[in-house]
N, C-alpha and C positions, 0 to 999 in steps of 0.2 A: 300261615300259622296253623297248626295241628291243634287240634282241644280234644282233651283224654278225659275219661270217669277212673279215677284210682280208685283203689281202697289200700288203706295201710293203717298199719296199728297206730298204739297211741304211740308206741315207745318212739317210731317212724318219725309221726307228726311231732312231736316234743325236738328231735333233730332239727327238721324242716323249720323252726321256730326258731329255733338257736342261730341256725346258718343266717336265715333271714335276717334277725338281730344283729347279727356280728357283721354282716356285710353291709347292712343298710338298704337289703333290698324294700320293694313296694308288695311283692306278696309271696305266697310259697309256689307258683311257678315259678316265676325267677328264682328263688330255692333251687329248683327241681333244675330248671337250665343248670344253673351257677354248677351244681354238684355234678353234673351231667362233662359238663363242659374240662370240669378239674380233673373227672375220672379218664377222659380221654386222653387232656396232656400228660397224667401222669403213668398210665396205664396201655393205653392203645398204642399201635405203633405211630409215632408223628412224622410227618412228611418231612422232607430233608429241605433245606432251605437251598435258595437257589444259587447262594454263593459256594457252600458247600460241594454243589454238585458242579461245578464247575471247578473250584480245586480238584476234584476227584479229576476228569475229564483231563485236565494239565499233566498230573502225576501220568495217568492211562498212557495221554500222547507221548510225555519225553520219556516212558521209559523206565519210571523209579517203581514199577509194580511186576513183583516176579511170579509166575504160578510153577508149583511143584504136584508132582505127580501122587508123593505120599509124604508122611511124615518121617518118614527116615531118608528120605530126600532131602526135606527142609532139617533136619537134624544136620546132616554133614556139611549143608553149606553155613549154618549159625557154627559147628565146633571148629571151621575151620579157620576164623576170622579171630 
């Protein structure tokens, strides 16, 4: 475990309070994790789940994934269909 000195305003800690409350954490680190943790799944790139990438992998093998050179390539084969 990491242990930090912040400083943050009131308006910061008045949040930190809130979140705490509303989740039922035990203090405002877990605040800090909690909001830390949310901002990543909703924000950062997340990892592809492993089923997923194995659907990908299947598609790849039989075939159902076409690459085109430019988009006026991939244009005449969508208007042709």
């Amino acid at each position: 475990m990491v242990q930090n000195i912040i400083e943050i305003g009131e308006r910061e800690d008045r949040v930190l309070n809130i979140v705490k409350a509303k989740f039922g954490l035990k203090n405002k680190s877990e605040a800090v994790a909690f909001i830390a943790q949310t901002y990543e799944e909703s924000f950062l790139e997340p990892e592809l789940r492993p089923e997923y990438l194995e659907k990908l992998q299947k598609i790849r093998k039989e075939g159902h994934s076409e690459t085109f050179k430019s988009i006026e390539e991939l244009r005449r084969k969508i208007e042709k269909r």
